[in-house]
VOBATI-923153 format. One record per residue (C-alpha): residue in three letters; z, x, y. Coordinates in steps of 0.2 Angstrom, whole numbers, padded with zeros to 4 digits, always signed. Layout:
AlaZXY
...
//
This chain:
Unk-0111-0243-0161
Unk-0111-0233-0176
Unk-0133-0235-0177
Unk-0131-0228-0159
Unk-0122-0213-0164
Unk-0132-0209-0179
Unk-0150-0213-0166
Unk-0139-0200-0154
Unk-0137-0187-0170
Unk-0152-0188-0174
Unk-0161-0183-0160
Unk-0150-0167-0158
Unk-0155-0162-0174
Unk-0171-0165-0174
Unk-0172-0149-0164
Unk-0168-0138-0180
Unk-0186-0130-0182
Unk-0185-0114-0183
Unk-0174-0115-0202
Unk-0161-0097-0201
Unk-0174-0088-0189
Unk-0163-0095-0173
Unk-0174-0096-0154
Unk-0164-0093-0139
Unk-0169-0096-0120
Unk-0162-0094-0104
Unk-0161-0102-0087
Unk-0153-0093-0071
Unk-0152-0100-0056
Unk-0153-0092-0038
Unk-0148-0096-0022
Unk-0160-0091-0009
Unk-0157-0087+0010
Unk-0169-0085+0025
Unk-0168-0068+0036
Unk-0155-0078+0049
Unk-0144-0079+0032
Unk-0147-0098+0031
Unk-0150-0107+0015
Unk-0170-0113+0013
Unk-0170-0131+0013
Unk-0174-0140-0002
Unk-0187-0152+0005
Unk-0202-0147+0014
Unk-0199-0144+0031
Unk-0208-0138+0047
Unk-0199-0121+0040
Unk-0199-0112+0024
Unk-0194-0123+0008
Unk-0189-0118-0008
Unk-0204-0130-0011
Unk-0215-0119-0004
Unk-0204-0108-0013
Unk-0210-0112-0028
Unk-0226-0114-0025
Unk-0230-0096-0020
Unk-0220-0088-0035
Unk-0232-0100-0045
Unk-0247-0092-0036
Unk-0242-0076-0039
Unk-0237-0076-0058
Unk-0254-0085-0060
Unk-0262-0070-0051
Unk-0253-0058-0063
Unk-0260-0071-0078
Unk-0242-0074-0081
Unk-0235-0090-0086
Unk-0217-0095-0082
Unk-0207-0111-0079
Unk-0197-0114-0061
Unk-0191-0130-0055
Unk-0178-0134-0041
Unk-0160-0139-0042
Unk-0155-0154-0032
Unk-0149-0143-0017
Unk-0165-0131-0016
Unk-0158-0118-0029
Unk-0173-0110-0037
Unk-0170-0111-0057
Unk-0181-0098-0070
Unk-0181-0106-0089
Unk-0187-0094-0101
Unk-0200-0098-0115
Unk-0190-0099-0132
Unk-0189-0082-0138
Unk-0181-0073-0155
Unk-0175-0060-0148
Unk-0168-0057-0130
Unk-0181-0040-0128
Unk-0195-0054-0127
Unk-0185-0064-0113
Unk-0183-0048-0104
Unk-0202-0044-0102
Unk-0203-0061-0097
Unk-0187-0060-0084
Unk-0197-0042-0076
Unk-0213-0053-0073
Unk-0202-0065-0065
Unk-0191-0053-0056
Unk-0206-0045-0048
Unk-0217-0062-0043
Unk-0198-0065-0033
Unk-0198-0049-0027
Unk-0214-0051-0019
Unk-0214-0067-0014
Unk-0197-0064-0004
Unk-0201-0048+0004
Unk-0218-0056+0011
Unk-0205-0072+0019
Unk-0191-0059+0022
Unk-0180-0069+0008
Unk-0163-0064+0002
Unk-0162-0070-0017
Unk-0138-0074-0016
Unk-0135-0067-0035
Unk-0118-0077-0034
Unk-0114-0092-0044
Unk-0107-0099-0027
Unk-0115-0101-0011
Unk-0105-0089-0001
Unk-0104-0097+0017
Unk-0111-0116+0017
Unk-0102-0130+0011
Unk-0112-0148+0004
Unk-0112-0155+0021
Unk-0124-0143+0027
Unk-0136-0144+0012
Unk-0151-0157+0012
Unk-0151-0165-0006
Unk-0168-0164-0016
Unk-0177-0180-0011
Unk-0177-0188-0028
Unk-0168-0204-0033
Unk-0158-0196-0048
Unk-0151-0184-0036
Unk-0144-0197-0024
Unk-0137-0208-0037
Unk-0129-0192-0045
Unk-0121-0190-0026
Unk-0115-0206-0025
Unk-0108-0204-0043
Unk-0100-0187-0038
Unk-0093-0189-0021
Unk-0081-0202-0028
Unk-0079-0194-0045
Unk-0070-0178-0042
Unk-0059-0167-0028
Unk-0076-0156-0031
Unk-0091-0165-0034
Unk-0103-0164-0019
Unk-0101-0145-0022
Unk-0108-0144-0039
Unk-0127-0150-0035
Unk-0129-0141-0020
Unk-0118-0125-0020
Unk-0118-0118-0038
Unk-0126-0105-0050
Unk-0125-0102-0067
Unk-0136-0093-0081
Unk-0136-0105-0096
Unk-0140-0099-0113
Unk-0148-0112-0126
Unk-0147-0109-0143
Unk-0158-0121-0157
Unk-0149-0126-0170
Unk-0152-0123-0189
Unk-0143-0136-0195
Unk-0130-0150-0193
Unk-0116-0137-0199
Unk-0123-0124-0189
Unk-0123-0136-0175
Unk-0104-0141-0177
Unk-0100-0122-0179
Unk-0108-0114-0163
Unk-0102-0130-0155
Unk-0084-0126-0159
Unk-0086-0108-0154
Unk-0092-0110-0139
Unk-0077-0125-0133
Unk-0066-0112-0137
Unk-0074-0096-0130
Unk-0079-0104-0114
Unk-0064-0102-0104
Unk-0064-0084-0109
Unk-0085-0082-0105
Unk-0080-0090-0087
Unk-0068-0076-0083
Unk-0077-0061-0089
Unk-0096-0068-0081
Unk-0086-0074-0065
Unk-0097-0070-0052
Unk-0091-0082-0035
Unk-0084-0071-0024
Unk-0082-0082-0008
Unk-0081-0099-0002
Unk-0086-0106+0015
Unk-0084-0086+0025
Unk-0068-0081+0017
Unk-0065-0073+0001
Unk-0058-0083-0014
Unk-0046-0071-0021
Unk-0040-0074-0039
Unk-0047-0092-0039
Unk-0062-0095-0051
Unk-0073-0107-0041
Unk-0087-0109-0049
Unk-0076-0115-0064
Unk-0066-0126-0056
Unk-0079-0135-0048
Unk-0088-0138-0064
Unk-0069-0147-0071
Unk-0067-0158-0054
Unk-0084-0165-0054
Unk-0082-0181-0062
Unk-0068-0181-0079
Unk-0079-0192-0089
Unk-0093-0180-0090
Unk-0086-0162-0088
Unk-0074-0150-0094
Unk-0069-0146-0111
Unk-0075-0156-0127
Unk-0057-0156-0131
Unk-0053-0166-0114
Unk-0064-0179-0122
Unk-0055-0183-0140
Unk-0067-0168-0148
Unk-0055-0157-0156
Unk-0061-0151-0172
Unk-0075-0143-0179
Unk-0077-0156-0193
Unk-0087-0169-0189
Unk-0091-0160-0170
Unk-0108-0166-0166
Unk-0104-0185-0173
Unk-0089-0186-0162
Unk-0100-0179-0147
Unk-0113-0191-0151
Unk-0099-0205-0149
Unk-0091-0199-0134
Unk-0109-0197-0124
Unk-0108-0218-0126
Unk-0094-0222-0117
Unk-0099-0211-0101
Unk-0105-0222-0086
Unk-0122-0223-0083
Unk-0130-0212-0068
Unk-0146-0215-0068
Unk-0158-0220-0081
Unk-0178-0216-0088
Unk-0190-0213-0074
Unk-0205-0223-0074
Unk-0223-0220-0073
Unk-0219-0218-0053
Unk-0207-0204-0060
Unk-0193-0213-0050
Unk-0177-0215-0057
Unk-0169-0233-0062
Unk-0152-0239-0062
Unk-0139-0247-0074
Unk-0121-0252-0069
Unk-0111-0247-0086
Unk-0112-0236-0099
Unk-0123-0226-0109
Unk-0117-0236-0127
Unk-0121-0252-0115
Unk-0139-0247-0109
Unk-0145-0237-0125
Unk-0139-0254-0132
Unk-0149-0266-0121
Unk-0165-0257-0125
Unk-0160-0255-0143
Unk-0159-0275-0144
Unk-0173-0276-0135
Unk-0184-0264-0146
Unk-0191-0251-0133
Unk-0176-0238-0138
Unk-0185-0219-0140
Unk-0180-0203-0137
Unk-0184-0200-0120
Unk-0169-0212-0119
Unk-0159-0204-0128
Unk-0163-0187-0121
Unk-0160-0195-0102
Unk-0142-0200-0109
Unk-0138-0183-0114
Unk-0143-0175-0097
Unk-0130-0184-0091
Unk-0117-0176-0099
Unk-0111-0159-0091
Unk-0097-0151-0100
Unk-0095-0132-0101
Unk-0107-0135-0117
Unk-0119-0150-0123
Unk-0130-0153-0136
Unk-0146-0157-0132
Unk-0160-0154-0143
Unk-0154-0135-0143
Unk-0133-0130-0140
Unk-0134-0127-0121
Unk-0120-0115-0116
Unk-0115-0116-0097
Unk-0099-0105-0094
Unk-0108-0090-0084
Unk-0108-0089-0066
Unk-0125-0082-0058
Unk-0124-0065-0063
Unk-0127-0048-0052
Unk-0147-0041-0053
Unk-0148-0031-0069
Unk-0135-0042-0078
Unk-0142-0058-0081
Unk-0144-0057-0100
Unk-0127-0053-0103
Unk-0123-0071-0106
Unk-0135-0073-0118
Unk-0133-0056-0129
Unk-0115-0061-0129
Unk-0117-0077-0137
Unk-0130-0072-0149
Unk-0120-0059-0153
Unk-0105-0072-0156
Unk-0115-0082-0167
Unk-0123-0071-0178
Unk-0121-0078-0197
Unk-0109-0068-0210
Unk-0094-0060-0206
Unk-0094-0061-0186
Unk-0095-0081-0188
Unk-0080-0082-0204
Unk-0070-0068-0193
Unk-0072-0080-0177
Unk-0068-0097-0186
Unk-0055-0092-0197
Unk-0045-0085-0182
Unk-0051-0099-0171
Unk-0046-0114-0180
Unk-0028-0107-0182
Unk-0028-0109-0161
Unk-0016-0125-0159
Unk-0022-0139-0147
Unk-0010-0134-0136
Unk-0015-0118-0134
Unk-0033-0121-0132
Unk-0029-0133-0117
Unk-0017-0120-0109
Unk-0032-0107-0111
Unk-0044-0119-0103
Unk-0031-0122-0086
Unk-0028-0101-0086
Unk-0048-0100-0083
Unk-0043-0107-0065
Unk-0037-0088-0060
Unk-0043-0073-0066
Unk-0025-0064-0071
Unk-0031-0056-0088
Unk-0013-0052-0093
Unk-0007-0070-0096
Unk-0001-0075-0112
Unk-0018-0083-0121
Unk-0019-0092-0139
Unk-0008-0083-0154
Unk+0005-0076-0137
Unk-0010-0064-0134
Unk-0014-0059-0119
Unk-0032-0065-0113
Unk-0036-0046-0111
Unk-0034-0046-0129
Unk-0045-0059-0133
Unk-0056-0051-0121
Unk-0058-0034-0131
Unk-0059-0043-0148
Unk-0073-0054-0143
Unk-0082-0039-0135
Unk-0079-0030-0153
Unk-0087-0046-0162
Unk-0102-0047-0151
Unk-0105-0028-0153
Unk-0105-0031-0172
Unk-0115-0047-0173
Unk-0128-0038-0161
Unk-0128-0024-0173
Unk-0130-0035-0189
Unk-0145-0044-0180
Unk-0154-0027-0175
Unk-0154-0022-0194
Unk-0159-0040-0199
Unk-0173-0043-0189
Unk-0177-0026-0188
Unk-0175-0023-0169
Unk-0169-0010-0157
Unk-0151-0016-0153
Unk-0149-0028-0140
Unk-0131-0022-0134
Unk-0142-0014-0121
Unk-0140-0030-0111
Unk-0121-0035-0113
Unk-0113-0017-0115
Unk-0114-0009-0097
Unk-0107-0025-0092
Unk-0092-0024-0102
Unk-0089-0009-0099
Unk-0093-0012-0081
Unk-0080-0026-0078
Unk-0065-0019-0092
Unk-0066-0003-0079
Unk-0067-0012-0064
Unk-0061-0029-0065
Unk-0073-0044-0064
Unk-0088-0045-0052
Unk-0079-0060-0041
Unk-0065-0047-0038
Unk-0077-0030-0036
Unk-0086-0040-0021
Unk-0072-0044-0013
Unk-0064-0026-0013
Unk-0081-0020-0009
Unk-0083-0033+0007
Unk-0062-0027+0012
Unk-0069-0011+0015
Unk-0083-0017+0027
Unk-0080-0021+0045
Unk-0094-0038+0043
Unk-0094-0055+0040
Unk-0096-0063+0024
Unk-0115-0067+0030
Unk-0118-0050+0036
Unk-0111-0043+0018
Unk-0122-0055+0008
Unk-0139-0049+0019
Unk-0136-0029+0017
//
């Protein structure tokens, strides 16, 4: 077990390239309708797929002489993942290329691009699953797992930020300020509006989805016997083993295999038998899909699909929070004084979005709110000086200020769609 664990560690760390010059990337995920507001199927079809989808925005960033990576999630979202980048500027010129290849492609096949991190009207019985063995075994696993599950593959959005690590304390620190910021990230980027035709109200959906999928593989680090910063990443490393198997290393077909136990149990088997590598080890870890996982880089998944013109908000917010010096010893000598207890409350108070409960500390989350927003502005600050930048506040601020004026986007929809004498699907195609 413990030769496991370390084989597990070690492949984490041996993303650390980059010493204290720290890459981020990004990956956000879009939800696409056809002009009669239905989603685009996955699969190809007699009609337009986000296969063909992804095709044509290939063509035409090639024809621009512009590289960038899209692939499809299993329920025909298209996802963009950034190139690793040192500073967010450089993901932004990337993220106008793409923005303008979608743009194009989508006008030219009258295509509405959903910027939710929920699909608005459908629900996973009308959605065709990616036709790809991983994906059905993840369906099988999920539609007995959790209240939740079937929505998660097919219905959901998010922008996740991926941070590399420096180093094993680096690793354990970012770790443990993202378990305990996440609850707090899925308020404020909250961008799920409505569910099935109807508005949600105060209900954060995207959220709760992602805690009913399956309890042996989401939610909180803490929900899983991680509750310390010490030893962070060993403990993670553990915990990955004892998760059931979905699915295991695709072979040279590219199809998926099959293994009825756990991770510890199967990493074992080819351990004993000698043919253990890390494409192994990193198949295990995509199986793991708490708020944040390791992988090779700290991938941090509490953002809903943000509005056109705020999608890296999440990741200026993050880098901002884990800037070395005095925004990380402010952030850790306050956060490691937050008792279990009230770190587990936090995480159930994420299911609404009432700002003026009683967070960690008997502060209220609107508190917390304003002092992380502080800590980012000042750990955005520090980097532009370090690295010699322009700030990058320019991608998180209007943002804040947008949602500590207005509420959150989930609830600016809703009051907005109120207003209008329309459907939900009407509302979502002006």
């Amino acid at each position: 077990m413990s030769n496991l664990i370390e084989k597990v560690e070690e492949y984490i760390l041996s993303g650390c390239t980059y010493k204290e010059n720290r890459a981020i990337g990004i990956e956000i995920e879009s939800i696409i309708y056809n002009k009669q507001g239905k989603r685009i199927p996955v699969n190809s079809t007699e009609e337009f797929s986000a296969s063909d989808f992804i095709n044509m925005f290939d063509l035409e960033c090639k024809d621009h002489h512009s590289f960038v990576t899209c692939s499809l999630e299993p329920g025909g979202q298209v996802e963009w993942a950034s190139r690793p980048a040192f500073t967010i500027h450089d993901i932004s010129d990337e993220l106008d290329v793409v923005n303008q290849a979608m743009d194009r492609t989508c006008s030219e096949k009258e295509l509405t691009v959903v910027t939710l991190g929920l699909d608005p009207i459908y629900g996973p019985n009308d959605i065709k699953l990616i036709n790809q063995k991983k994906y059905q075994l993840m369906h099988k696993r999920f539609a007995s797992s959790g209240r939740l599950g079937p929505w998660m593959m097919r219905n959901t959005a998010s922008v996740q930020v991926n941070l590399d690590l420096l180093d094993k304390q680096d690793a354990e620190e970012c770790g443990f300020i993202a378990e305990c910021i996440s609850p707090f990230a899925a308020m404020l980027f909250s961008n799920s509006p409505f569910m099935k035709n109807k508005p949600v109200g105060v209900e954060n959906m995207r959220y709760q989805i992602w805690e009913d999928t399956d309890p042996s593989r989401c939610g909180h680090f803490i929900d899983h016997g991680i509750k310390s910063m010490s030893g962070l990443l060993t403990q993670f490393s553990g915990y990955i083993l004892e998760v059931p198997v979905i699915f295991t290393t695709p072979d040279q077909q590219n199809e998926a295999g099959y293994f009825d136990g756990t991770i510890k149990e199967w990493l074992k088997d080819l351990n004993e038998k000698k043919i253990l590598n890390d494409e192994d080890i990193k198949v295990a870890l995509h199986q793991i899909f708490t708020h944040n996982r390791f992988k090779k880089v700290l991938e941090i998944r509490s953002a809903d699909r943000s509005p056109q013109g705020y999608e890296l908000a999440p990741a200026a917010f993050w880098i901002g929070l884990m800037e070395k010096g005095n925004v990380r010893e402010s952030l850790l000598e306050t956060l490691t004084r937050w008792t279990e207890k009230e770190r587990i409350e936090m995480n159930q108070k994420a299911f609404t979005f009432d700002i003026s409960q009683k967070g960690p500390m008997n502060k209220t989350i609107l508190y917390w709110l304003e002092w992380f927003a502080e800590l980012v502005y000042e750990g955005l600050d520090i980097r532009a000086s370090r690295l010699n930048i322009k700030t990058e506040k320019i991608y998180i601020e209007p943002l804040i200020n947008n949602i500590f004026s207005n509420g959150v986007f989930s609830f600016q929809f809703q009051d907005k769609f109120s207003k209008q004498n329309m459907t939900v699907k009407e509302f979502i195609l002006t």
